[in-house]
Kinemage of the C-alpha trace (Angstrom):
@kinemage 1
@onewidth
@group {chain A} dominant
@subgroup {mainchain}
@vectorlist {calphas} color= white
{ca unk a 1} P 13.426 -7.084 -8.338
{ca unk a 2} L 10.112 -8.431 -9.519
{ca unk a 3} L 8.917 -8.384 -6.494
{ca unk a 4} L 9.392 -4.265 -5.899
{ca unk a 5} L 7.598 -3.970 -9.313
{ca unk a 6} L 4.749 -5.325 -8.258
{ca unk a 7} L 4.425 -3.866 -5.009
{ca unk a 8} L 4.962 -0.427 -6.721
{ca unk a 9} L 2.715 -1.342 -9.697
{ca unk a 10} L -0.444 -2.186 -7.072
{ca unk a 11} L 0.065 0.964 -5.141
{ca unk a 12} L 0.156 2.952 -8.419
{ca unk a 13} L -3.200 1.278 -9.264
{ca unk a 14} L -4.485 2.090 -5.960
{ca unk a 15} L -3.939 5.913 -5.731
{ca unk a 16} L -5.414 5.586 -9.609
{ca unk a 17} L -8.221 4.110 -8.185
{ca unk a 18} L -8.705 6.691 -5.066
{ca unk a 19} L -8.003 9.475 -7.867
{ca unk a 20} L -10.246 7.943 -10.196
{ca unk a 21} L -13.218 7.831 -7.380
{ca unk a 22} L -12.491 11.217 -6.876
{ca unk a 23} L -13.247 12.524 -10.310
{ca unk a 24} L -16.355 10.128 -10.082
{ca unk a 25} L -17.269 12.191 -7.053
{ca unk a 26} L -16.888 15.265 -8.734
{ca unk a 27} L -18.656 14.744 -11.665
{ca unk a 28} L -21.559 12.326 -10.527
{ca unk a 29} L -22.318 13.962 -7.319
{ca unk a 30} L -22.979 11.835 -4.310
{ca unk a 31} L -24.912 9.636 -5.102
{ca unk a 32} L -22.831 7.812 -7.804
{ca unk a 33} L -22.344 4.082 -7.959
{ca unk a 34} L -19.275 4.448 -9.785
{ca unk a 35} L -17.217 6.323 -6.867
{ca unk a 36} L -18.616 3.594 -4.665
{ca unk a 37} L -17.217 0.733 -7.347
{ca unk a 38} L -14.196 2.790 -7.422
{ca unk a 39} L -13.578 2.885 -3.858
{ca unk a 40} L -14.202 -0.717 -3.307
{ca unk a 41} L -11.515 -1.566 -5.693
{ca unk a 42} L -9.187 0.393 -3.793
{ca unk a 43} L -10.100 -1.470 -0.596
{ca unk a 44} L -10.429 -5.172 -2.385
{ca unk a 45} L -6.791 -4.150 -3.714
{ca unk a 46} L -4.950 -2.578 -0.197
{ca unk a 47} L -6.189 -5.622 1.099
{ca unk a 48} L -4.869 -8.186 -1.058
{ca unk a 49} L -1.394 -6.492 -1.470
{ca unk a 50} L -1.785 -6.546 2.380
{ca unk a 51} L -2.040 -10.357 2.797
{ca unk a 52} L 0.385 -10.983 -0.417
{ca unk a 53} L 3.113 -8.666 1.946
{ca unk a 54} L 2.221 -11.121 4.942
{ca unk a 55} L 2.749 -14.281 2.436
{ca unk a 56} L 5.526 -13.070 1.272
{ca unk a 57} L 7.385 -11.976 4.272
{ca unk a 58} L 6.266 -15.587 5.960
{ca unk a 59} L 7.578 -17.213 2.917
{ca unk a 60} L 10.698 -15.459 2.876
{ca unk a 61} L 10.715 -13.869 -0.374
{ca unk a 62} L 10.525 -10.642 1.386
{ca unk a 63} L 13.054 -9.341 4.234
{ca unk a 64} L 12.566 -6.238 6.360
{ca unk a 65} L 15.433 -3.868 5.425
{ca unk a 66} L 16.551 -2.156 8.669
{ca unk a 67} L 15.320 1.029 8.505
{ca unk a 68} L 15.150 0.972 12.580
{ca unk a 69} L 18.681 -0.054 13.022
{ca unk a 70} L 20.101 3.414 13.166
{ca unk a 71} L 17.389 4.391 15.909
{ca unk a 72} L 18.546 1.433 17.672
{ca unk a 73} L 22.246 2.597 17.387
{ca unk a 74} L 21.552 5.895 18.408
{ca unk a 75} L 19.508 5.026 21.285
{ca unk a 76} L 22.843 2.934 22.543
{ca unk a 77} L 25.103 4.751 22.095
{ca unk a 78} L 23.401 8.301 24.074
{ca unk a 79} L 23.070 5.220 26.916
{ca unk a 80} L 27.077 4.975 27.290
């Protein structure tokens, strides 16, 4: 359970963070250091909750859920 809160938590913080880089954009004009700061939190954060998926999926604190296995039982059973 804590484990889906934090997942949602850091992709809440990175849409913020795209949204918030917008406004930056908006306001500043392009040449503004903050959208850039902005943006390269977004990145620094999609990539860590990237690796901290793959750690925790090696580690087996996270499990895929199946959402394939209906494709897979539709596939065999059109094959009959």
């Amino acid at each position: 359970m804590i484990t889906k809160t934090f997942i949602i938590i850091a992709f809440i913080l990175i849409i913020a963070s795209l949204g918030l880089a917008l406004k930056y954009l908006f306001i500043d004009g392009e040449r503004s250091s903050r959208t850039v700061k902005a943006l390269t939190y977004r990145i620094g954060m999609s990539i860590a909750l990237f690796f901290l998926l793959l750690l925790g999926y090696q580690a087996g604190i996270l499990h895929p859920h199946g959402l394939n296995a209906g494709v897979n039982k539709a596939q065999s059973s059109t094959q009959r």
